[in-house]
N, C-alpha and C positions, 0 to 999 in steps of 0.2 A: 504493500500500500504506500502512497507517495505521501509527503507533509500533507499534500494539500486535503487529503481527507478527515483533518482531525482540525478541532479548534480547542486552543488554548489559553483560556481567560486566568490573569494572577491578577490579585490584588492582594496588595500588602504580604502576608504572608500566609496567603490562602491561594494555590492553586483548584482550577476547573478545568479537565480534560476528556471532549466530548467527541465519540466518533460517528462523522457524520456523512460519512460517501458517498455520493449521489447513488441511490438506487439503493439501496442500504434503510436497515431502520434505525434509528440516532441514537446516540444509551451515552450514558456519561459513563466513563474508563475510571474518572477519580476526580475524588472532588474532598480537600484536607488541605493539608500543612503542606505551602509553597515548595514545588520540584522547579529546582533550577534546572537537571543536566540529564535526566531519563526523557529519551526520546521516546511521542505518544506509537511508536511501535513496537518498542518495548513493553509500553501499559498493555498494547494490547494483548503480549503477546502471556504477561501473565493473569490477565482475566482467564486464563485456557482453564474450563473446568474438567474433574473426571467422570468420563462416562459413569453413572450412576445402575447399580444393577437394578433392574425391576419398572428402571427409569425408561423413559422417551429416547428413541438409537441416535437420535440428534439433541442437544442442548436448545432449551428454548429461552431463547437468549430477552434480555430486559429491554426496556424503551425508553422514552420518556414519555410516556402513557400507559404502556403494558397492556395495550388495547388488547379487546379479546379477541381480534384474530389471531393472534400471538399465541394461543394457548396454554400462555402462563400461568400458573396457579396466583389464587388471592385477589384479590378485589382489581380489578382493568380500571385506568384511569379514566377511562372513555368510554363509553357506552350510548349508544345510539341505532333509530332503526327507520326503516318507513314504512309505518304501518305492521310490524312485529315480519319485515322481511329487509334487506341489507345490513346484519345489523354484527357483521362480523368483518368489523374493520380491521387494516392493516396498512398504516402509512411508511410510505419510504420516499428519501428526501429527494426533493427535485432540485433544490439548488440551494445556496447559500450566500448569505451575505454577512458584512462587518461592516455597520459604521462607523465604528469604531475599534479601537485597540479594547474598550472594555465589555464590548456588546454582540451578540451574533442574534440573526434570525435567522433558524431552520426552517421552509418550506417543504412543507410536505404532503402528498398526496396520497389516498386509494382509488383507483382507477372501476373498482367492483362496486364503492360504495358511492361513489361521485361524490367525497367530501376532503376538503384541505383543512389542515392540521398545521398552522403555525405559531411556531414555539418562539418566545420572545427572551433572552436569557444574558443580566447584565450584570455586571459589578458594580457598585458606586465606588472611584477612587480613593475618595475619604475615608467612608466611614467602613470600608470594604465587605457592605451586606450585597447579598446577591438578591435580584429580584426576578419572579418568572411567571411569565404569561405565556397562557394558549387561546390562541383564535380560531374559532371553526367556524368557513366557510360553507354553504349548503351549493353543492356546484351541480344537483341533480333535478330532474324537472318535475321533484314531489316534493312536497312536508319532510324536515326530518325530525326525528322527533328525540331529544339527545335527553337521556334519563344521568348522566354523570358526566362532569367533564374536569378533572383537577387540573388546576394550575400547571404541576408538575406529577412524576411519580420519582420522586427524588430516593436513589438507594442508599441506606444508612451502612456507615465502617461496622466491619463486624467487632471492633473492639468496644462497639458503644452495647453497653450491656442494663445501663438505666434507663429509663422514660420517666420524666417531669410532666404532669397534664397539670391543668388550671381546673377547678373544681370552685363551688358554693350555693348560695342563697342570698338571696333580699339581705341586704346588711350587713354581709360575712362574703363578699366577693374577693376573688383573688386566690383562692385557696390554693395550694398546691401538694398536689399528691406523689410521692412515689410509687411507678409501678416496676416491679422487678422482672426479670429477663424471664422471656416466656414463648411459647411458639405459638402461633393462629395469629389474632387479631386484637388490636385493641382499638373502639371505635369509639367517638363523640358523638352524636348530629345534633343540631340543635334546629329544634324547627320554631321558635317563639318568636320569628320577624324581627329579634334586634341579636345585637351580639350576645347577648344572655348575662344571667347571674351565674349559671351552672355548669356553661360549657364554652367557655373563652377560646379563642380560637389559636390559640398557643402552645408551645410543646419545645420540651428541650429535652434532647439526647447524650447523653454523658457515659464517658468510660468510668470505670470503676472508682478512680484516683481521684476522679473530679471533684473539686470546692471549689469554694467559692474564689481565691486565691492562685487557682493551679488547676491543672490538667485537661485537658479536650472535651470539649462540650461543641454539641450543633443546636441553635436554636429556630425555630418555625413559627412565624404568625401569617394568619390571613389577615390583610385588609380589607374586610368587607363586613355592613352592618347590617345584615338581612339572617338569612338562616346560610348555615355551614353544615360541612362534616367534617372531622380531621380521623386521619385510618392511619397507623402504622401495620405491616403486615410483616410475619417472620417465617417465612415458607420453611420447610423442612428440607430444603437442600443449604439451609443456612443464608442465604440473600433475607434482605430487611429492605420494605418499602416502606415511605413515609407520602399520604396523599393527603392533601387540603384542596375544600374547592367550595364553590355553592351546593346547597339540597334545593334540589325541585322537588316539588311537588307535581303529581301525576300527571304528565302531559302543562307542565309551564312552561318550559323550555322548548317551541315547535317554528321552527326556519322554515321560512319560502323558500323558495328558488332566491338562488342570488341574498340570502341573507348571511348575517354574520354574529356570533356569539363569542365575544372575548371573558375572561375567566376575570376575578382579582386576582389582586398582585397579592404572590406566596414569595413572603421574606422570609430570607434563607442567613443565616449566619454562624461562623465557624470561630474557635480561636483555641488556641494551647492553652491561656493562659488563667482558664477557670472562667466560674458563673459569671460573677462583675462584671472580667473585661469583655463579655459578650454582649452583655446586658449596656455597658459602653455604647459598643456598637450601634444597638436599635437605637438607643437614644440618640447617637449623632446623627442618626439616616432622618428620624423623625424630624428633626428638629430642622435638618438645612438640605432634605431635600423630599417631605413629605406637605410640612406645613407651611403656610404662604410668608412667612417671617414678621407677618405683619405684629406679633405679640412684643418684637426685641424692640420698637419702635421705644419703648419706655419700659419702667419696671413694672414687674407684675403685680396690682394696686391690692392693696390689703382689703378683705370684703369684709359688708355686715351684713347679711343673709338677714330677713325678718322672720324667716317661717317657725322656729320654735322658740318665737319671741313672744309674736301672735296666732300663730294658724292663719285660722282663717277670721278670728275677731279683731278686724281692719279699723282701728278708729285713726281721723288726722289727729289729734292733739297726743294720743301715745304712739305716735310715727314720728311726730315731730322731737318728741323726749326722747324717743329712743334714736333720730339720727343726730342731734347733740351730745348725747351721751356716746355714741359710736365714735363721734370726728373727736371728742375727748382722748379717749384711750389709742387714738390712731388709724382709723377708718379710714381709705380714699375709694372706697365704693361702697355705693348704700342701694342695695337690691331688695326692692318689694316683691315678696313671694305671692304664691297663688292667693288670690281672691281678691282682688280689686275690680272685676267685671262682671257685666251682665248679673244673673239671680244667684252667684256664686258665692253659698254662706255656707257652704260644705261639699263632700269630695262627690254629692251625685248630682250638682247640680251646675248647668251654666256651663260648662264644657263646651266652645265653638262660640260661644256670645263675645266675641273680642272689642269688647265698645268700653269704655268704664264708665263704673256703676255708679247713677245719680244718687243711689240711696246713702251710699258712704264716701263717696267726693263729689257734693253737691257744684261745686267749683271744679271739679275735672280734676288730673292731675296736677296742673299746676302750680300751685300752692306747695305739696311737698316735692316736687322738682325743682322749684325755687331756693325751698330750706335748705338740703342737700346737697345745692350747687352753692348757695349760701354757705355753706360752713366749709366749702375746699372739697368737696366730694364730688364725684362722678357718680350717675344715675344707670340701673341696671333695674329690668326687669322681667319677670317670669311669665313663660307662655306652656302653654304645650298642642302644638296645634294643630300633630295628627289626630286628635282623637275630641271624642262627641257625646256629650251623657245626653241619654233621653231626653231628659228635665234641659231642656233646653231649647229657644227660639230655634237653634239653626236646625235640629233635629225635627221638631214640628215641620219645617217648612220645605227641608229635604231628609227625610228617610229613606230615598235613595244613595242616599250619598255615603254608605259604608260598607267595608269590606264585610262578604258572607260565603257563605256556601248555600244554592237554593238546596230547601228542603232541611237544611239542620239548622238545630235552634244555637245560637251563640251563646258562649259558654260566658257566664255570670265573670264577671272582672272589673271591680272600682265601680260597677254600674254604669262603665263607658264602653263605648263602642270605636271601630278606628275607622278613617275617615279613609276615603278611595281615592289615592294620589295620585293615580290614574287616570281620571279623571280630571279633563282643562279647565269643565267650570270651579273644582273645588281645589284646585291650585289657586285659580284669579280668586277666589274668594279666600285664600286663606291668606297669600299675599299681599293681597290689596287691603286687608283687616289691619294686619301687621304693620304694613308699610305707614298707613294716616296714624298709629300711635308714633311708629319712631317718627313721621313726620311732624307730627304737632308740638311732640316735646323733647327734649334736651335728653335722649335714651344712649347710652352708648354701648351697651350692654345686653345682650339678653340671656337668658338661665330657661334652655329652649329642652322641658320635658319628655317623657314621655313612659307612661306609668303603667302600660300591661302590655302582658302579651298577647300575638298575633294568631292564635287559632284557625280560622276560618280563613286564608287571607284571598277569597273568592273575588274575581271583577267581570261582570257580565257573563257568568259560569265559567270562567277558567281562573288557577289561580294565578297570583300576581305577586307574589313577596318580589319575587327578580323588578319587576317594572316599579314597584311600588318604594322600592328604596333609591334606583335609580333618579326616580322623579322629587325623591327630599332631597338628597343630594343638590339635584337642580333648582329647588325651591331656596334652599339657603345662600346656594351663588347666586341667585338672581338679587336676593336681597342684601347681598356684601356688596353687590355691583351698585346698587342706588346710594348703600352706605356704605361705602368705605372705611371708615373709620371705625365701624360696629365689630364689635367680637362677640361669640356666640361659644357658650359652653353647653355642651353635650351634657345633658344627665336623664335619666332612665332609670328611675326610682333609685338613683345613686348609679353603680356603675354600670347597668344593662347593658349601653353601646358606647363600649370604650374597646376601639381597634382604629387602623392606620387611615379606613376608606372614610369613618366620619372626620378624622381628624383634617382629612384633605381638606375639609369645610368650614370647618371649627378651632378652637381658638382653646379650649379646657374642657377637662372634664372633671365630672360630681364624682368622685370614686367609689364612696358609699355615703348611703341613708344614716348608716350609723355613725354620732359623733362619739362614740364611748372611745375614751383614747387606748383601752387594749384592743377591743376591737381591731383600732385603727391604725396600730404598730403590725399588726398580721397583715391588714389588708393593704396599708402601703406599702409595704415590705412585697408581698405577690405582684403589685401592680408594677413596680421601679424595675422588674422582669425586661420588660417592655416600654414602661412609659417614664421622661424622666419626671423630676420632679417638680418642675415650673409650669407642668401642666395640669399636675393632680390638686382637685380644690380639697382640698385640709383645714379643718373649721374648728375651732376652741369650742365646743360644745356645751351645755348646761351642766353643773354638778352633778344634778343625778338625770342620767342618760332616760330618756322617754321611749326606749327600745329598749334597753338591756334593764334597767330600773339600777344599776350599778353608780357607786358616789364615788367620784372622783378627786382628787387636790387638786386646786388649779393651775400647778407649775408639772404638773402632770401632762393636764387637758394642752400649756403651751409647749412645752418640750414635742410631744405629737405632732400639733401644727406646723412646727417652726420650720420641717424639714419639708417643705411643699409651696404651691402657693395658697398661701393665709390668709383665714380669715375667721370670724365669728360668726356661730349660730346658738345664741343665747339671750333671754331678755336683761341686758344690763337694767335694767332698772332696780331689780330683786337681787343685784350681785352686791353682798357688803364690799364697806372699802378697799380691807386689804384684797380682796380679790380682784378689784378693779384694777388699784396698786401691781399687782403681778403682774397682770394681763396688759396693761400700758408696757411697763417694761419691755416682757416679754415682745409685743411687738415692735419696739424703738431696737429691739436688740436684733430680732429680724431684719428691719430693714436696714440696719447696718454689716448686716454681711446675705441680706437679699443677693446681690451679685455674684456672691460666690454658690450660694444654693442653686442661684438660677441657672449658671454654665459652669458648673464645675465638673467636674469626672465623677462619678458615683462611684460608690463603694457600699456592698454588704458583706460584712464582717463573717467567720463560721466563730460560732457561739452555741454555750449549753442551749437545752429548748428552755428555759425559763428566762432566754435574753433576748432580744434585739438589740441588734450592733449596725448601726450605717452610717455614714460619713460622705463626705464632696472633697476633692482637693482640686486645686487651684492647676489648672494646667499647666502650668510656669513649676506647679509644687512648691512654691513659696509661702500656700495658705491652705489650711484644712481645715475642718469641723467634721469631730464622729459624736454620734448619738449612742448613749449605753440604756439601754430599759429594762429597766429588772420587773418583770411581768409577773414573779412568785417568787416566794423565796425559791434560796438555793437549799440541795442538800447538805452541802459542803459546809465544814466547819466557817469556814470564810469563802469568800468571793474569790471567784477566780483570775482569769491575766486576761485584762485588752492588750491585743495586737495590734496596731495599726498599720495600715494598706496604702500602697502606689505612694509614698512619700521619698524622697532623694534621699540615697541610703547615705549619700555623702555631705549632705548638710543637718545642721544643727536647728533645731527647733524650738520654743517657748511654748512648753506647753503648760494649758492653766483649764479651770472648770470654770466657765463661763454663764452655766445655767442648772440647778437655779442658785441666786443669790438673796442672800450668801447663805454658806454653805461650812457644815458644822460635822465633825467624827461623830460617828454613834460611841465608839470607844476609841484611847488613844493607847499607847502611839498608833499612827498608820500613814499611809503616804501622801495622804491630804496634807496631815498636817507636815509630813517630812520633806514634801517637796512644795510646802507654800502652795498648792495647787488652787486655794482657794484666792490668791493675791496674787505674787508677783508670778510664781511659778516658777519651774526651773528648766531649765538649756539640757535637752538631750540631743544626741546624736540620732538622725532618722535612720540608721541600719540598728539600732539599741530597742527603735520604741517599736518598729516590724519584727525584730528578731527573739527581743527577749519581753518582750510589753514591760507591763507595769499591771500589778493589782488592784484593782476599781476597788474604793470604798465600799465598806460595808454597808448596804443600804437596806430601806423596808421594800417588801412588795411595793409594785404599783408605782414605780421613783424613775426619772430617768436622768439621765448629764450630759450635758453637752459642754465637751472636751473641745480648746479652740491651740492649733498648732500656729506658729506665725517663724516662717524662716530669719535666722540672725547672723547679720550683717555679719562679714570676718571683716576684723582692721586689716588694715593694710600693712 
C-alpha cells in the first residue's frame, strides 16, 4: 500500500492513524500517545489478527461505522433501510480530502444501498480534542428510513480496562459511576428531549493506573441536547467499540431523495497525563472554540437569583429590599425568577402568558428595572418558553400547539405540557413575546428554563425531538442576533441540558436545583469532567436547604460557590448579621481572584471519599487556589496530606488559608499554626508541596479551605 492510503492526524501528543484506500472500508489503525517514526504500514501490518477457530475463514475487519453489512458483531453504527428492504449497508471510500494538516473528510459510498456516508474527523490544535461527524446523504429515488447513525464507532486501547459513565436525579446531577471490565454491552439512551439528569452524554475510558494526576485516560461527550444513546461494546475477540449519537424515535429520522442527515459533534479526547489534564482539554475546546466568547467581554457578574427568596410571592417593595440588600453584600446581577407574568401564582399556572402581570406590577417592570440598574446592577430574567400549562390564555387559545402522540394520553408532569417548535406560528409567537420584554426594558440576561420531560415528542403524527431541538437552537440565535449583548443561561430544572450543542447558544448553565453545599461539592466536582468553571452557576444557598432540609454554616455554603460563577439564592433579608458579614467577604474575596477561577487550569485533587480537593492554577503557574472539603469526618486519627497539582516544581510559593477567616486549630500544635498558615504563611518549594504535601488541619465535618499559592520573586 503506498502513503497515500493512510491519513495521519497528530496533535500535541496524541496521534490518529486512519486507513483509508479508495475502495476500501476506512477503520482507524491507532488512535493514542503521539508516533513520531512507525510508518502507517507498519500499523497496519500489526493490526494482523489470528485466524480464530470456530471463527469466520476471513476476519471481519472494523469501520468507522461497523455498519451491518460488515457483519461484525455488537451494535453497527448505522442502520438504515427503505421500507425494511436495502438495509445492509457497506461503505467504501470514494475519495479523500485534507483541508487541512489537522482535518480529513472520508467520502464514502454503497453502491447496493444508494447512500453516502461522510465522515468529518478533526483535531483542534490547541486544545488537541478530536471532533467527528457523519453525514448521510439519501442518493436513492425512495424514503430512507435511518433507525441509528453515531457520530463515530471509535475503537477503545485494549489497555483501557475502566469505564466512567455520568449517572443521577433532579438535584444530585453529575454523578459518576465506575463500571469494571466486562464483555457484551454497556448502554445509556436517554429519550427525555433534553440532555437529562440521569444519562449525561459522557464517558471516560481509563487504564488501570489512571488518576487523577497520571496515567491514560480517553474521554467522550456528545454535543447535543435532544435525546442520545452512548454504547461501548466489548466483543469476545477482545476489540472494544465506543458509539454516541442521537435516539430516534420510530421512523423520525426519514430522507427524501436528495436529503441529508449530519450526526453531533462526538468529542473525542486522549492524554497520558490523568483525569484533570483531560478534563483541561474539554474545557479549552469549550471555551475558544465551542462558545461565541462573547462571556470574556467582562467578568462573570456575581448573581442574586430571587427564587428561594420568594417563589412565586412576587411583591415590589420586598424586591426592592431585597435588591438593596443584594448590591450591599456585592451583587452585579439581580435576576427575577419565575412568576412575574400572566395568572402565574404557582407552578400550574400561566405557562406561555409572557406579558407581565398587572396584578403585581401595576406599573410594569419598570420600576424594579430602575432600582436594580439604580444600585450598579444589571437586570436578568427568567422564562421558560418551550413549554404551556393548561391554566393558561395561550393554551385556551391554541391547544394545538403541543407536542403529543394521537391516541395517548400525556403523561402528568408540573401540569405543563411542551410547546411544538416545529411549528413557524409558535416560534413567531414565542419570539416575538420575548423579544417586546427585552425590548421594553433594560434585560440583559435571561435564566431560559425548562422543567420536564419530553414523553410524547409527536408533530403532526410523527415524532420530532431531532427537529424540535434543532429549531430552539435556532430560536435562541435569532434572539442573540436582535440582542447582542444578551446572555442566556441554560437551566432544566438545574442541570437537565448541560452539553457542548446548547452551549453553542448559551452563555451558562444552572448545574443543579440543589443549593445544599455537599450536594454541591459532588455535583461540581462531576460537572468540571467537562465543563469549566466560569460556566457552572454556583449559588450561596439558604441555611437550611428546601431540598435536602440539611443546615449548613455559611462559610461553608461560600467556600462551594467560590469555585464557579457566583452567586446567591437566598432571602437576605432573614440572614443575621454575621452571616451577611461572611457572605460580603466571601464575595469581595471572589472577585478578587474571579480571574484566576475564570481561566485558570483546573485541577481535581485524588483524595479519601470523605474529601473534595480542587484547585485552578495560573497558566504562567505563578498563582493557584485549591479547595479542601471535608464532607465527614475522617477515620483517621488525624487528617491526612494535600498534595498539590500542575504547580513549577522549581519555584517557591507563599502558601496561606485564605478562606475562611480567620481561622483557629481545633488543637495545637499543628501546621496552621507552624506554618503561620493563617497570616503570613510560609515559602515552600513547589516540587515539596506536589511531592511530599502538607497535613490539612484538623477540621469538623461539613468545613472546607481555600488554600491560596502566590509565586516568590528570587532576588537577584
Amino acid at each position: 500500500m503506498s502513503q497515500s492510503d493512510f491519513v495521519t492526524l497528530t496533535a500535541g501528543n496524541t496521534s490518529l492513524v486512519i486507513d483509508c484506500a479508495v475502495g476500501t472500508r476506512p477503520s482507524i489503525l491507532y488512535w493514542g500517545r503521539g508516533l513520531a517514526d512507525t510508518p502507517p504500514e507498519l500499523l497496519k501490518l500489526m493490526t494482523t489478527r489470528q485466524h480464530a477457530i470456530g471463527g469466520a475463514d476471513a476476519e471481519v475487519a472494523s469501520s468507522l461505522l461497523n455498519e451491518i453489512g460488515s457483519g461484525i458483531s455488537g451494535l453497527s453504527g448505522f442502520s438504515a433501510h427503505r421500507s425494511g428492504t436495502a438495509w445492509a449497508s457497506l461503505f467504501t471510500v470514494q475519495s479523500v480530502e485534507r483541508p487541512n494538516d489537522s482535518e480529513v473528510k472520508i467520502i464514502c459510498y454503497d453502491a447496493t444501498t444508494a447512500v453516502w456516508a461522510i465522515h468529518e474527523i478533526g483535531f483542534n490544535p490547541e486544545s488537541n480534542l478530536m471532533t467527528c461527524q457523519t453525514r448521510i446523504v439519501n442518493d436513492g429515488e425512495d424514503e430512507l428510513s435511518i433507525d441509528w447513525c453515531a457520530a463515530a464507532s471509535l475503537p477503545l486501547d485494549p489497555r483501557v480496562t475502566r469505564l466512567f459513565g455520568f449517572t443521577g436525579r433532579w438535584a444530585d446531577e453529575f454523578g459518576m459511576e465506575e463500571i469494571a471490565d466486562f464483555r457484551g454491552s454497556y448502554l445509556r439512551e436517554n429519550k427525555n428531549g433534553r440532555t437529562s439528569h440521569d444519562n449525561f452524554p459522557g464517558l471516560l475510558a481509563a487504564t488501570k493506573e489512571a488518576v487523577e494526576r497520571s496515567g491514560p485516560v480517553f474521554g467522550f461527550h456528545l454535543g447535543w441536547s435532544g435525546n442520545n444513546r452512548v454504547r461501548v461494546d466489548r466483543l469476545s475477540d477482545g476489540r472494544a467499540f465506543m458509539q454516541m449519537g442521537e435516539y430516534f424515535y420510530p421512523g423520525e429520522m426519514v430522507l427524501k431523495p436528495g436529503e441529508t442527515y449530519q450526526t453531533p459533534v462526538l468529542y473525542a479526547g486522549f492524554t497520558t497525563r490523568g483525569i484533570s489534564a483531560l478534563s483541561r482539554k474539554f474545557h479549552h475546546h469549550l471555551r475558544h472554540s465551542v462558545m461565541d466568547g462573547r462571556i470574556n467581554k467582562k467578568p462573570r457578574p456575581v448573581h442574586y437569583n430571587t427564587w428561594e427568596a420568594v417563589y412565586f410571592d412576587h411583591d415590589e417593595e420586598t424586591l426592592f429590599a431585597l435588591a438593596e440588600k443584594a448590591a450591599e453584600v456585592g451583587a452585579e446581577r439581580f435576576v427575577l425568577d419565575d412568576g412575574w407574568f400572566g395568572g402565574r401564582r404557582d407552578d400550574k399556572t400561566g405557562l406561555g402568558d409572557w406579558w407581565v402581570s398587572k396584578d403585581i406590577y401595576p406599573n410594569g417592570l419598570g420600576p424594579l428595572v430602575d432600582k436594580v440598574k439604580g444600585l450598579g446592577m444589571e437586570f436578568g430574567i427568567w422564562f421558560e418558553p418551550e413549554m404551556v400549562n393548561p391554566d393558561s390564555e395561550l393554551f385556551r387559545n391554541h391547544p394545538d400547539w403541543i407536542l403529543h402522540a394521537d391516541g395517548v394520553e400525556q403523561v402528568p408532569f408540573r401540569g405543563q405540557f411542551v410547546l411544538d417548535l416545529t411549528r413557524a406560528e409558535v416560534v413567531d409567537y414565542l419570539y416575538n413575546a420575548i423579544n417586546d420584554i427585552l425590548t421594553e426594558y433594560d434585560v440583559s440576561y435571561i435564566k431560559w428554563d425548562m422543567n420536564r420531560d419530553v414523553h410524547h415528542p409527536g408533530s403532526r403524527g410523527r415524532p420530532a425531538i431531532f427537529q424540535q431541538t434543532r429549531e430552539l437552537y435556532k430560536l435562541l440565535e435569532r434572539l442573540k442576533a436582535e440582542h447582542p449583548d444578551l446572555e442566556i443561561e441554560s437551566c432544566s430544572s438545574g442541570g437537565a441540558r448541560t452539553d457542548y450543542g446548547i452551549l453553542r447558544h448559551t452563555d451558562r448553565i444552572w448545574t443543579s436545583d440543589s443549593n445544599d453545599a455537599l450536594d454541591r461539592q459532588r455535583i461540581q466536582r462531576g460537572a468540571s469532567h467537562f465543563f469549566p468553571l466560569e460556566i457552572m452557576g454556583t449559588h450561596v444557598g439558604p441555611k437550611i436547604c428546601h431540598i435536602t432540609g440539611r443546615q449548613l454554616r455559611m462559610d461553608m455554603r461560600v467556600a462551594t460557590a467560590f469555585f464557579g460563577h457566583m452567586g446567591m439564592e437566598l432571602n437576605l433579608l432573614e440572614e443575621d448579621s454575621g452571616d451577611l458579614a461572611t457572605l460580603e467577604a466571601g464575595i469581595t474575596l471572589h472577585k478578587q481572584h474571579r480571574p484566576l477561577i475564570h481561566t485558570g487550569d483546573f485541577v481535581r485533587l485524588d483524595t479519601p471519599a470523605h474529601v473534595n480537593a480542587i484547585g485552578v492554577v495560573s497558566a504562567d503557574k505563578t498563582e493557584a487556589l485549591f479547595s479542601w472539603a471535608n464532607m465527614t469526618g475522617h477515620r483517621e486519627t488525624l487528617p491526612g496530606r494535600i498534595f498539590f497539582s500542575e504547580l513549577d516544581s522549581e519555584t517557591e510559593y507563599r502558601l496561606r488559608i485564605i478562606w475562611p477567616s480567620p481561622i483557629t486549630s481545633r488543637t495545637q500544635p499543628s501546621i496552621l499554626d507552624a506554618a503561620d498558615l493563617g497570616g503570613e504563611g510560609t515559602v515552600f518549594p513547589g516540587e515539596a508541596l506536589m511531592r511530599m504535601g502538607l497535613q490539612t488541619p484538623l477540621l469538623y465535618p461539613e468545613t472546607a479551605l481555600i488554600y491560596h499559592l502566590e509565586a516568590v520573586k528570587q532576588e537577584a
